[in-house]
mmCIF file as Biopython writes it, N, C-alpha, C and O atoms, coordinates in Angstrom:
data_model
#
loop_
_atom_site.group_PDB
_atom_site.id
_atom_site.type_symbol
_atom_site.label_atom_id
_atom_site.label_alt_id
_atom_site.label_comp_id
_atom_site.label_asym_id
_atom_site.label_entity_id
_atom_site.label_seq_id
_atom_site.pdbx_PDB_ins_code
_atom_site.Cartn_x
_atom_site.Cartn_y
_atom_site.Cartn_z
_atom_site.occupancy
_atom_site.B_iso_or_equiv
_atom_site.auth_seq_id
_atom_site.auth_asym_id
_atom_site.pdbx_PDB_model_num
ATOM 1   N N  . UNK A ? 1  ? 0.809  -1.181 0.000   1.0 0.0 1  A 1 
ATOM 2   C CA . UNK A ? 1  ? 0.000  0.000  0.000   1.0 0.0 1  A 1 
ATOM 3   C C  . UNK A ? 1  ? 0.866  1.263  0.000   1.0 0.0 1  A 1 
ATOM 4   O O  . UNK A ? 1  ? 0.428  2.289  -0.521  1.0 0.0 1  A 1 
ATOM 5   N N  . UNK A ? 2  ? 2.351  1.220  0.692   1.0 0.0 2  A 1 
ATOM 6   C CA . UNK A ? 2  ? 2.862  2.577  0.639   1.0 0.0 2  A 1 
ATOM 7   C C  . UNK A ? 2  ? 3.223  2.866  -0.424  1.0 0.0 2  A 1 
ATOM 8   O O  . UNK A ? 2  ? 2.928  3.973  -0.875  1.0 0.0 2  A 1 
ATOM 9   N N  . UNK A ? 3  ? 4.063  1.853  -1.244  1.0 0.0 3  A 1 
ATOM 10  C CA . UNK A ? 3  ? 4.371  1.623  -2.674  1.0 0.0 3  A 1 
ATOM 11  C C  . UNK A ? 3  ? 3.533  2.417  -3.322  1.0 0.0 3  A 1 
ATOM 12  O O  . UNK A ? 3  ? 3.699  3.558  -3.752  1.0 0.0 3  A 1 
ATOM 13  N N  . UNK A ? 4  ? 2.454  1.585  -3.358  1.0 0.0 4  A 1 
ATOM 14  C CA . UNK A ? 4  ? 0.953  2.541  -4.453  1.0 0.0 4  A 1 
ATOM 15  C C  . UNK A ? 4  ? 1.097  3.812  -4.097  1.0 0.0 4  A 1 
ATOM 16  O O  . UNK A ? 4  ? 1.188  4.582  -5.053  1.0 0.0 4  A 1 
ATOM 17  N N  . UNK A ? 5  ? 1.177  4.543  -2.475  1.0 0.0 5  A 1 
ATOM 18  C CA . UNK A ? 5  ? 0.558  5.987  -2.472  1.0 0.0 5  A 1 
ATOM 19  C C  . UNK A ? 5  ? 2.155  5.983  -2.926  1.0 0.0 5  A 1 
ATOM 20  O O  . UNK A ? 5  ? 2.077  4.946  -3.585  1.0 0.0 5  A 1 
ATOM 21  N N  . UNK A ? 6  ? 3.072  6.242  -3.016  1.0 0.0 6  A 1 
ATOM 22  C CA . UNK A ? 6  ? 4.273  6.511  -3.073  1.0 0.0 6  A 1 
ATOM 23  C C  . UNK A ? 6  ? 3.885  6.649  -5.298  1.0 0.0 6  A 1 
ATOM 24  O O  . UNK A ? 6  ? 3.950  7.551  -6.134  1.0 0.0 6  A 1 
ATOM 25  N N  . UNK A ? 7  ? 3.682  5.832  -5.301  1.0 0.0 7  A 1 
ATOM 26  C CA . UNK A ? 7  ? 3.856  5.982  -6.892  1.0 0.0 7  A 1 
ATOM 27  C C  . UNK A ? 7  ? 3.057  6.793  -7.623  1.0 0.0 7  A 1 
ATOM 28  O O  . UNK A ? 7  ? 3.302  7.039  -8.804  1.0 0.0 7  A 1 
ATOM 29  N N  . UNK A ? 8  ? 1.917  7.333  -6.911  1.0 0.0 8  A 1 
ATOM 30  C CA . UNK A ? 8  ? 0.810  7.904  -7.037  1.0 0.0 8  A 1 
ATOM 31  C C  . UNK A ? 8  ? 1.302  9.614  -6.733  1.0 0.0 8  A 1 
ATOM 32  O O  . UNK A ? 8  ? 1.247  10.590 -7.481  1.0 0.0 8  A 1 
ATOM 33  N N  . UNK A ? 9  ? 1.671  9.509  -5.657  1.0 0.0 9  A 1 
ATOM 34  C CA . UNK A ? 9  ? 2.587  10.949 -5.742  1.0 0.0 9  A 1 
ATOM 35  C C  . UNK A ? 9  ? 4.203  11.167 -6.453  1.0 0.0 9  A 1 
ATOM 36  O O  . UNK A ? 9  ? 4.605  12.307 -6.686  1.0 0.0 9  A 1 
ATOM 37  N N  . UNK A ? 10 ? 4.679  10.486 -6.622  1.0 0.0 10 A 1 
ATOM 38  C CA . UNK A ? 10 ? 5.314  10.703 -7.757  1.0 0.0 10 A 1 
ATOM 39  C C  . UNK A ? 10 ? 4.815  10.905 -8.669  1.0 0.0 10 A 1 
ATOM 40  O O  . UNK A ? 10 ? 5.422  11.880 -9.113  1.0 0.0 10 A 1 
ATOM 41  N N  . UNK A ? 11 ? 3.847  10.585 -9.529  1.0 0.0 11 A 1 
ATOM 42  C CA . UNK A ? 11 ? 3.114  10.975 -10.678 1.0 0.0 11 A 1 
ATOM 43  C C  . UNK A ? 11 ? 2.683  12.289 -10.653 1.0 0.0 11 A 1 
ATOM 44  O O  . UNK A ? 11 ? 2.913  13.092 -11.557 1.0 0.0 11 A 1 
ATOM 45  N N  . UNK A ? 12 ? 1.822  12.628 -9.243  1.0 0.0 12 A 1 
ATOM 46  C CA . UNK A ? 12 ? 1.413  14.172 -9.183  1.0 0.0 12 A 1 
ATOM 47  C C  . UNK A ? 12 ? 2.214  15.106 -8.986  1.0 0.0 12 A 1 
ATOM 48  O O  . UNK A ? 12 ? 1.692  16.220 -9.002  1.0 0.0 12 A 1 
ATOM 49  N N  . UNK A ? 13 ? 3.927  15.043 -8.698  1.0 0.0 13 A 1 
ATOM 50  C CA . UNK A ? 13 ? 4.551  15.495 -8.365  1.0 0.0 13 A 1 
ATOM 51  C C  . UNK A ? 13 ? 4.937  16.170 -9.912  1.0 0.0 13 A 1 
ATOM 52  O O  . UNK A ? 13 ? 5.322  17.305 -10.192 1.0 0.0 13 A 1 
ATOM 53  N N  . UNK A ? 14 ? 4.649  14.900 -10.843 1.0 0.0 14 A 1 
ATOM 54  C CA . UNK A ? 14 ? 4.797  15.884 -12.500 1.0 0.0 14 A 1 
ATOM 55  C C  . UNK A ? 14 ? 4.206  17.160 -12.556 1.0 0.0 14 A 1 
ATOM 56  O O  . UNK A ? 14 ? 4.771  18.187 -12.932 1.0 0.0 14 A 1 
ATOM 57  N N  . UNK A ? 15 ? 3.070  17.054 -12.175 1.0 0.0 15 A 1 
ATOM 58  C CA . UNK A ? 15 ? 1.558  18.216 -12.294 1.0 0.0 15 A 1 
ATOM 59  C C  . UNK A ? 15 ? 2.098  19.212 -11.672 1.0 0.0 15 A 1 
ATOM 60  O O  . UNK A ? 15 ? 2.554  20.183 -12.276 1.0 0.0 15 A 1 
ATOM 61  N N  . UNK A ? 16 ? 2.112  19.077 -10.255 1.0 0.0 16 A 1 
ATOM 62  C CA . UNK A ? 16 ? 2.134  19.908 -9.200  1.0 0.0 16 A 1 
ATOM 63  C C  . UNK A ? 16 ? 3.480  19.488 -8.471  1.0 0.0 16 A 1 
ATOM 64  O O  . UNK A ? 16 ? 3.662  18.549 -7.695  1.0 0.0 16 A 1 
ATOM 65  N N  . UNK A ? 17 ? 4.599  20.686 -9.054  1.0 0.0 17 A 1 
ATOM 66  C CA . UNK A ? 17 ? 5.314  20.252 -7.638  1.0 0.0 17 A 1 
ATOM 67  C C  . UNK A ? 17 ? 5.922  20.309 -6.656  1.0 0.0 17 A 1 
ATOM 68  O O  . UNK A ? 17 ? 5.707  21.388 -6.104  1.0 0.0 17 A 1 
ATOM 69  N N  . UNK A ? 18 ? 6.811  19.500 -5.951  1.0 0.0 18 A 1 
ATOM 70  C CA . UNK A ? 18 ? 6.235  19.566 -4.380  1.0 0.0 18 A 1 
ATOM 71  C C  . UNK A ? 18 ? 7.844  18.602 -4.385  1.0 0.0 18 A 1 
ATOM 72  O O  . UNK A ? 18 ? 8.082  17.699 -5.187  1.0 0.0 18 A 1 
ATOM 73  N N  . UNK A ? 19 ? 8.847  19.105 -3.229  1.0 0.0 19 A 1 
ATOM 74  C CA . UNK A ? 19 ? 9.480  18.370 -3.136  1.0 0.0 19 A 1 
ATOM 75  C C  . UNK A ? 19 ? 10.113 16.978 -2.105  1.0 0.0 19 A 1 
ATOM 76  O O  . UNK A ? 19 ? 11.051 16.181 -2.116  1.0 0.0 19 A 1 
ATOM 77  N N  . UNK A ? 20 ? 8.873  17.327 -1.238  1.0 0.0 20 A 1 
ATOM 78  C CA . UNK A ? 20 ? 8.855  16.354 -0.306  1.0 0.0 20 A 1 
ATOM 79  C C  . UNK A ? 20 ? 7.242  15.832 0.022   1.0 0.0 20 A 1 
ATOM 80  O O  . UNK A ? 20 ? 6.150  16.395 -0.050  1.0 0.0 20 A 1 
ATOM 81  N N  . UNK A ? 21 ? 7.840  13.986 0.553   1.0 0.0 21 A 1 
ATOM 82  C CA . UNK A ? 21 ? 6.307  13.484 0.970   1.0 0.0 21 A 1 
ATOM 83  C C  . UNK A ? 21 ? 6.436  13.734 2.730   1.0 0.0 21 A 1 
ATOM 84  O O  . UNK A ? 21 ? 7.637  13.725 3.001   1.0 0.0 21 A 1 
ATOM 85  N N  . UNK A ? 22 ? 5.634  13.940 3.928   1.0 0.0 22 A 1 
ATOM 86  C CA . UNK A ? 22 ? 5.689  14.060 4.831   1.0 0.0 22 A 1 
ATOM 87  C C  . UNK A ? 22 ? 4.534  13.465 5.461   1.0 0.0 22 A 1 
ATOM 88  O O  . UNK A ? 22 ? 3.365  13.707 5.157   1.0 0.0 22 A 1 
ATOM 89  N N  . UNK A ? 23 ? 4.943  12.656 6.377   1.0 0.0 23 A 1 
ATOM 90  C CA . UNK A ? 23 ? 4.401  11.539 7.082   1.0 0.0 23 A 1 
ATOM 91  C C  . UNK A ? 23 ? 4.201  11.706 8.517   1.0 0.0 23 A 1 
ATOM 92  O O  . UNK A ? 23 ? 5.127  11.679 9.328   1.0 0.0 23 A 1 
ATOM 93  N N  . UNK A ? 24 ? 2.838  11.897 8.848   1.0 0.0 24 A 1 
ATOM 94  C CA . UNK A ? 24 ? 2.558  12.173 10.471  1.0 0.0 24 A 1 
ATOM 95  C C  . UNK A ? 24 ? 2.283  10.749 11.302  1.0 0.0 24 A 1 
ATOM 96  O O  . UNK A ? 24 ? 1.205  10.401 11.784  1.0 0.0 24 A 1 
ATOM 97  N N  . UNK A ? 25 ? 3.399  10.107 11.334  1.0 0.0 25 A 1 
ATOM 98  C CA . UNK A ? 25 ? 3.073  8.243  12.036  1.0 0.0 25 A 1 
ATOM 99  C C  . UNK A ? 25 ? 2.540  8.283  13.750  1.0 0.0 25 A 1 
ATOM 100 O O  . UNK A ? 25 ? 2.854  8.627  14.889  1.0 0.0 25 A 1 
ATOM 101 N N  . UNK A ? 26 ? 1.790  7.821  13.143  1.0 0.0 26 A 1 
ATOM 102 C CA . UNK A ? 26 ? 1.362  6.828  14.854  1.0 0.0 26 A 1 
ATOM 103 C C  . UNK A ? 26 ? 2.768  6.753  15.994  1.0 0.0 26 A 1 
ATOM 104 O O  . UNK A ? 26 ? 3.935  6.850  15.615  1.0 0.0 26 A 1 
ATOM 105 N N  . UNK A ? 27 ? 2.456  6.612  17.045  1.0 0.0 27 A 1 
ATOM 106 C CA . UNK A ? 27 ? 3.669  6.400  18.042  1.0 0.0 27 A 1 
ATOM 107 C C  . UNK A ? 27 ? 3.873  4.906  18.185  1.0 0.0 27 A 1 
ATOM 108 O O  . UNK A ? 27 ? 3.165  4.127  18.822  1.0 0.0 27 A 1 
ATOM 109 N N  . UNK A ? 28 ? 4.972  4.638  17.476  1.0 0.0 28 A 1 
ATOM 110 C CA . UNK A ? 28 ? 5.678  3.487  17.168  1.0 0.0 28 A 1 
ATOM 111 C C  . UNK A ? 28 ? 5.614  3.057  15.819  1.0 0.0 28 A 1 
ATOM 112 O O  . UNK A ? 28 ? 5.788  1.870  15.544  1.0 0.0 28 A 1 
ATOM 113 N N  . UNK A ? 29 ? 5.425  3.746  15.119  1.0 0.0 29 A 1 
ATOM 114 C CA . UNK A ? 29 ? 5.120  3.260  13.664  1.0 0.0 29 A 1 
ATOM 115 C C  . UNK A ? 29 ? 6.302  3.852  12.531  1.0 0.0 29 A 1 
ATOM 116 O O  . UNK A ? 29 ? 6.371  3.632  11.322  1.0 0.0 29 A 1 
ATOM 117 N N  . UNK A ? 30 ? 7.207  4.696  13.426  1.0 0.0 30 A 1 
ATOM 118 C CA . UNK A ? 30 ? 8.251  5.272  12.476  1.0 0.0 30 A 1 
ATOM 119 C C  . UNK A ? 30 ? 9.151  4.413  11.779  1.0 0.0 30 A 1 
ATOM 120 O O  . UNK A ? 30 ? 9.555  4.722  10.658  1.0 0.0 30 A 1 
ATOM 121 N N  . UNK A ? 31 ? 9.582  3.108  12.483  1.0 0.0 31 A 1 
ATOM 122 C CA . UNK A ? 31 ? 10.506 2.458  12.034  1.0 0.0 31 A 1 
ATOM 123 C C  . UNK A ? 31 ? 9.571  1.649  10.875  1.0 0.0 31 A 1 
ATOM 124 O O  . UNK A ? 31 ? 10.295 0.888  10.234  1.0 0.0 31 A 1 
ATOM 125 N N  . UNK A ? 32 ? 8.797  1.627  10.633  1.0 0.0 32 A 1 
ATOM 126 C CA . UNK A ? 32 ? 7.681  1.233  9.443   1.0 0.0 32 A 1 
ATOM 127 C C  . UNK A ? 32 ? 8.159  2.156  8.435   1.0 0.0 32 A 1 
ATOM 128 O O  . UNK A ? 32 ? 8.236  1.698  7.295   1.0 0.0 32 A 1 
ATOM 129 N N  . UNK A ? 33 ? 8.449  3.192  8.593   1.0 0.0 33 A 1 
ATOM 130 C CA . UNK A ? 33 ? 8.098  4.149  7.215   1.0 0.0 33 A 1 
ATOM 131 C C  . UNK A ? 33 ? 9.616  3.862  6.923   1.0 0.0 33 A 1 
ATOM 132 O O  . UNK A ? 33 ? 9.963  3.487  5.803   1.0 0.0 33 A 1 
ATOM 133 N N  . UNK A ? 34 ? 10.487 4.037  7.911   1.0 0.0 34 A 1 
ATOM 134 C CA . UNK A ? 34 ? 12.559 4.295  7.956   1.0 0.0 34 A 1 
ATOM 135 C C  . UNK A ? 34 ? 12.849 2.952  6.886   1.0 0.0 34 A 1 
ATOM 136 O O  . UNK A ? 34 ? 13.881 3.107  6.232   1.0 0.0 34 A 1 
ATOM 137 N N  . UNK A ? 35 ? 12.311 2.021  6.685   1.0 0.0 35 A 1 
ATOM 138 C CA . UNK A ? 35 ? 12.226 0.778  5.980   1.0 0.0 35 A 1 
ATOM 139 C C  . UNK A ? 35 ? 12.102 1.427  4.721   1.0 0.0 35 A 1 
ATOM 140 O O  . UNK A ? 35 ? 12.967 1.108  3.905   1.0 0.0 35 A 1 
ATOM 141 N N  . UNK A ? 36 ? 11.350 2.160  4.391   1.0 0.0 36 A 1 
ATOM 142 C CA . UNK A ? 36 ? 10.925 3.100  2.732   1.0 0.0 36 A 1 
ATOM 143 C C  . UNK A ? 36 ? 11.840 3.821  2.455   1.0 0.0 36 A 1 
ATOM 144 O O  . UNK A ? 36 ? 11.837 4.127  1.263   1.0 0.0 36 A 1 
ATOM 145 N N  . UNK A ? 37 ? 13.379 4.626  3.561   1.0 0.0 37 A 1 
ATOM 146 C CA . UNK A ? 37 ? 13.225 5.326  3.024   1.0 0.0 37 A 1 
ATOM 147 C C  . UNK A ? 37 ? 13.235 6.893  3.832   1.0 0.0 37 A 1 
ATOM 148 O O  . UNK A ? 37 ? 14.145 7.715  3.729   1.0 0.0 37 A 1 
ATOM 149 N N  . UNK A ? 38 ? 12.178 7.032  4.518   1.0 0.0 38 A 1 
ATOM 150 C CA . UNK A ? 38 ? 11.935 8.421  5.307   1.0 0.0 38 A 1 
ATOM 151 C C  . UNK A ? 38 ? 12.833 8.543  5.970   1.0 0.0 38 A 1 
ATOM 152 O O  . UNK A ? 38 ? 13.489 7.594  6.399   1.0 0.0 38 A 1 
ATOM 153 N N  . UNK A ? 39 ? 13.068 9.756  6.205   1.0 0.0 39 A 1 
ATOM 154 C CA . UNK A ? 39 ? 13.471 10.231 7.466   1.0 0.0 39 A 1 
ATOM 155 C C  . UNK A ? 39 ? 12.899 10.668 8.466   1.0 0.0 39 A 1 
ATOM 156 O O  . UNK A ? 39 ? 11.789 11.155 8.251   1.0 0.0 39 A 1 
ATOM 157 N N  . UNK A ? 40 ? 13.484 10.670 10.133  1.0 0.0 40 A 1 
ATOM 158 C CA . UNK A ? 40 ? 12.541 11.262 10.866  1.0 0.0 40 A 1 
ATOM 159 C C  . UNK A ? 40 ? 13.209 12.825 11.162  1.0 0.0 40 A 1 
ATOM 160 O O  . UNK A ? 40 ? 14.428 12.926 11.301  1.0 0.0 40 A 1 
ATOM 161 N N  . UNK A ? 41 ? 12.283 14.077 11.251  1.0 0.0 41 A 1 
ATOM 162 C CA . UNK A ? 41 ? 12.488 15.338 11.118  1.0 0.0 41 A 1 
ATOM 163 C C  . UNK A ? 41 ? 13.516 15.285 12.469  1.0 0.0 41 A 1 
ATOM 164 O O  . UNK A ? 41 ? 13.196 14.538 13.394  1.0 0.0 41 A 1 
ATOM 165 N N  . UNK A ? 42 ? 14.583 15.978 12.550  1.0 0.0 42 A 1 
ATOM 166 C CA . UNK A ? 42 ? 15.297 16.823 13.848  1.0 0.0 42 A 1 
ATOM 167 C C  . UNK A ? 42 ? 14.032 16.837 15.312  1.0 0.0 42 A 1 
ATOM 168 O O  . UNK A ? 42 ? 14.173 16.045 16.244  1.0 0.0 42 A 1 
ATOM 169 N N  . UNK A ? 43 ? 13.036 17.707 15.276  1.0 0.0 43 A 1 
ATOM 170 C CA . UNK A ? 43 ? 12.335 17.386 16.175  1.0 0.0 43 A 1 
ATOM 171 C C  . UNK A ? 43 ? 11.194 16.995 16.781  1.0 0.0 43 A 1 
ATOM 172 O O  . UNK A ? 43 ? 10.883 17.393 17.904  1.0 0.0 43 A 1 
ATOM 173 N N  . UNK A ? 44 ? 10.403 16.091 16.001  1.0 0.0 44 A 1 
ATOM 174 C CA . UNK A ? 44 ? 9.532  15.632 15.845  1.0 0.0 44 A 1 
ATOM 175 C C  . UNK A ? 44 ? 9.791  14.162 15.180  1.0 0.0 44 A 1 
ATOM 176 O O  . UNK A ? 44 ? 9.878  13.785 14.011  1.0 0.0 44 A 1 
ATOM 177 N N  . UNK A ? 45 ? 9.888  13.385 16.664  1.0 0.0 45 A 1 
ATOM 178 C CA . UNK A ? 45 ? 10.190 11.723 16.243  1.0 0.0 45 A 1 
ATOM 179 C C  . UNK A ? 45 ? 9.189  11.391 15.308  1.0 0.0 45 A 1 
ATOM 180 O O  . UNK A ? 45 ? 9.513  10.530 14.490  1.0 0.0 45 A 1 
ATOM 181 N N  . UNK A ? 46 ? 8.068  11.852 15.227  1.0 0.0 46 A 1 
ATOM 182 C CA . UNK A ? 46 ? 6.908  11.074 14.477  1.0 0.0 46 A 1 
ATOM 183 C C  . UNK A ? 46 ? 6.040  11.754 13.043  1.0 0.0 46 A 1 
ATOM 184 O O  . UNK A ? 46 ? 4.969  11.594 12.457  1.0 0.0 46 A 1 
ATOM 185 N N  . UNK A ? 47 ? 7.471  12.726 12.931  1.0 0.0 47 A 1 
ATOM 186 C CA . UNK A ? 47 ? 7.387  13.408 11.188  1.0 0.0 47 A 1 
ATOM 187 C C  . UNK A ? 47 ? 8.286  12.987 11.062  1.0 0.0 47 A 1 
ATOM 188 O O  . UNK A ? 47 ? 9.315  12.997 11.737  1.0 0.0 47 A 1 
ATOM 189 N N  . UNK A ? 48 ? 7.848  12.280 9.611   1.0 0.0 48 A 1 
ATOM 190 C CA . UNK A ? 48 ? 8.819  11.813 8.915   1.0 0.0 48 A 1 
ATOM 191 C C  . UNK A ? 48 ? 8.708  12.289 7.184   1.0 0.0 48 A 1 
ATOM 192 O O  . UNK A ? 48 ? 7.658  12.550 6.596   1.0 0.0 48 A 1 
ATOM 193 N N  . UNK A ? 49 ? 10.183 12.312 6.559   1.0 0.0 49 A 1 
ATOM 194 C CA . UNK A ? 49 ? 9.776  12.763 5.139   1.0 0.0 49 A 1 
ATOM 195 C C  . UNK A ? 49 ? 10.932 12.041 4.224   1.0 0.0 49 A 1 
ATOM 196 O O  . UNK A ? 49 ? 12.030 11.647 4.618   1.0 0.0 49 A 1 
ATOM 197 N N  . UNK A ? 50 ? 10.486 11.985 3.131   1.0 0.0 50 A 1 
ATOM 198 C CA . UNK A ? 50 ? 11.205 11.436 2.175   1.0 0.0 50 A 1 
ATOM 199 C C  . UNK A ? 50 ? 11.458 12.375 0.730   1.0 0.0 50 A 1 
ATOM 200 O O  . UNK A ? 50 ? 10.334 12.661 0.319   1.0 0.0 50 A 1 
ATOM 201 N N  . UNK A ? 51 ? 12.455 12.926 -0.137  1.0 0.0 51 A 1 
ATOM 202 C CA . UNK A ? 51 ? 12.337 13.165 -0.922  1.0 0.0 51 A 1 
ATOM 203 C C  . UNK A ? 51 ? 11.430 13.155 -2.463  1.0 0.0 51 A 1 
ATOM 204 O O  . UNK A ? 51 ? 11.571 12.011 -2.895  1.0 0.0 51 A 1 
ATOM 205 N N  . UNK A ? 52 ? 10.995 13.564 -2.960  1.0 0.0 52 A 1 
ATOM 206 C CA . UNK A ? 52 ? 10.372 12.998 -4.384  1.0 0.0 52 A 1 
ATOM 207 C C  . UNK A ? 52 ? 12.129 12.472 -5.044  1.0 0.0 52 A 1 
ATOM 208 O O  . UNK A ? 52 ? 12.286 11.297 -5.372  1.0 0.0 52 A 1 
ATOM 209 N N  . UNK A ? 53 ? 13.164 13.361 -5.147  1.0 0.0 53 A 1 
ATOM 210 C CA . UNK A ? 53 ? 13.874 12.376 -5.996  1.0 0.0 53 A 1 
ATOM 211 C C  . UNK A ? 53 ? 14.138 11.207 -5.129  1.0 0.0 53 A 1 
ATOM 212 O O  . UNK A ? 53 ? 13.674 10.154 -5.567  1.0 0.0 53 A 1 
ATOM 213 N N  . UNK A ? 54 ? 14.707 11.146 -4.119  1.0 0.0 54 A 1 
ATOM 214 C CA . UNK A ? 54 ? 14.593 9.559  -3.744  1.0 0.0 54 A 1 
ATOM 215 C C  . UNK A ? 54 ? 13.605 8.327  -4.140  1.0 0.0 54 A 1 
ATOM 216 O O  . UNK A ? 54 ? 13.908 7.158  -4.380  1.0 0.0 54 A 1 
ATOM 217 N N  . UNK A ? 55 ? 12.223 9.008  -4.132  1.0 0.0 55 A 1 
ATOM 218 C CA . UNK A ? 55 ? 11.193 8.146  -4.258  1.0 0.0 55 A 1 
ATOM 219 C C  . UNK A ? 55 ? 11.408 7.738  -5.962  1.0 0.0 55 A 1 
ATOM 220 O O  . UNK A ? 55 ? 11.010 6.699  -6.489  1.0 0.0 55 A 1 
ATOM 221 N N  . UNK A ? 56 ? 12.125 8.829  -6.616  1.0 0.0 56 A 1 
ATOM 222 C CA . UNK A ? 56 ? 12.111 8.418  -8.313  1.0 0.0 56 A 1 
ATOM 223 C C  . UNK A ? 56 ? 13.085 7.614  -8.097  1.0 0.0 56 A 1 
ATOM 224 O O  . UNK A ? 56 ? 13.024 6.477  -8.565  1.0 0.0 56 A 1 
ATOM 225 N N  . UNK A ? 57 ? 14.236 8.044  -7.313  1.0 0.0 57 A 1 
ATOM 226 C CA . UNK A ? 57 ? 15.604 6.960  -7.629  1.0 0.0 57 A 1 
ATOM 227 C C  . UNK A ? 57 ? 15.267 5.209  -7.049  1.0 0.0 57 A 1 
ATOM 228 O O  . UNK A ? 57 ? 15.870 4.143  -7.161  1.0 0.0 57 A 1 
ATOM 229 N N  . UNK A ? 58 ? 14.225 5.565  -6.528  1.0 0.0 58 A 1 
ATOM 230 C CA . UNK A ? 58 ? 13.918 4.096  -5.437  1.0 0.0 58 A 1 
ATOM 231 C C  . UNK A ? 58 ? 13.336 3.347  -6.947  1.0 0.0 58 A 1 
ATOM 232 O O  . UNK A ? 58 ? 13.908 2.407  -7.499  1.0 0.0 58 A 1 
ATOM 233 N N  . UNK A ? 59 ? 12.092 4.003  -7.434  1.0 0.0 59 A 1 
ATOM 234 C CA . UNK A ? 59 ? 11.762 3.046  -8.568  1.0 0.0 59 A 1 
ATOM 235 C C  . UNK A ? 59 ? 12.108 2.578  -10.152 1.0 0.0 59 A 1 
ATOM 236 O O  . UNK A ? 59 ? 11.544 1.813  -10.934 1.0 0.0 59 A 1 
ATOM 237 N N  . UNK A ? 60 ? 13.602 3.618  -10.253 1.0 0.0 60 A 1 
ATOM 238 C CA . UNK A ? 60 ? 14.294 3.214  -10.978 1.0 0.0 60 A 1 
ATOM 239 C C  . UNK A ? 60 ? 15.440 2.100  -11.278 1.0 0.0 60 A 1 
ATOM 240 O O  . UNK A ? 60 ? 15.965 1.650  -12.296 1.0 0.0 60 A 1 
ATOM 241 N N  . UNK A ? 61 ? 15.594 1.827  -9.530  1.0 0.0 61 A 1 
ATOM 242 C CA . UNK A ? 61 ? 16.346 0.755  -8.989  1.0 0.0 61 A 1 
ATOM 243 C C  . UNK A ? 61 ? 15.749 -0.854 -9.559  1.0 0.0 61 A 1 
ATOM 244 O O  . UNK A ? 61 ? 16.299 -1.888 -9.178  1.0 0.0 61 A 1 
#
C-alpha cells in the first residue's frame, strides 16, 4: 500500500510540484516508514519525510 501511495505521488509530483512526501506516524510506527526510506524530522520523532527524488531513484532501482 505505501508503494501505491508513493507511486501515485510521484506521478502528481509531475503536475504539481512539491518536493517532499511528509508523514505524520502513529507512536511506534516510524521504524515502518525508515524501511521506505523516510526520514525522521530533527524534532519531531513522528514526522517523517522522504524526498520525491529519492522516491524516483527508489523506482528506478
Amino acid at each position: 500500500m505505501v508503494v501505491d501511495v508513493l507511486e501515485r505521488l510521484l506521478d502528481a509530483s509531475d503536475s504539481v510540484a512539491f518536493p517532499l512526501i511528509v508523514v505524520d506516524a502513529k507512536d511506534g510506527v516510524a521504524e515502518f516508514y525508515e524501511k521506505f526510506g523516510f526520514l525522521t524530522l530533527l524534532d519531531e520523532d513522528n514526522k517523517l519525510f522522504i524526498t520525491i527524488d529519492s522516491v524516483r531513484k527508489s523506482f528506478k532501482d
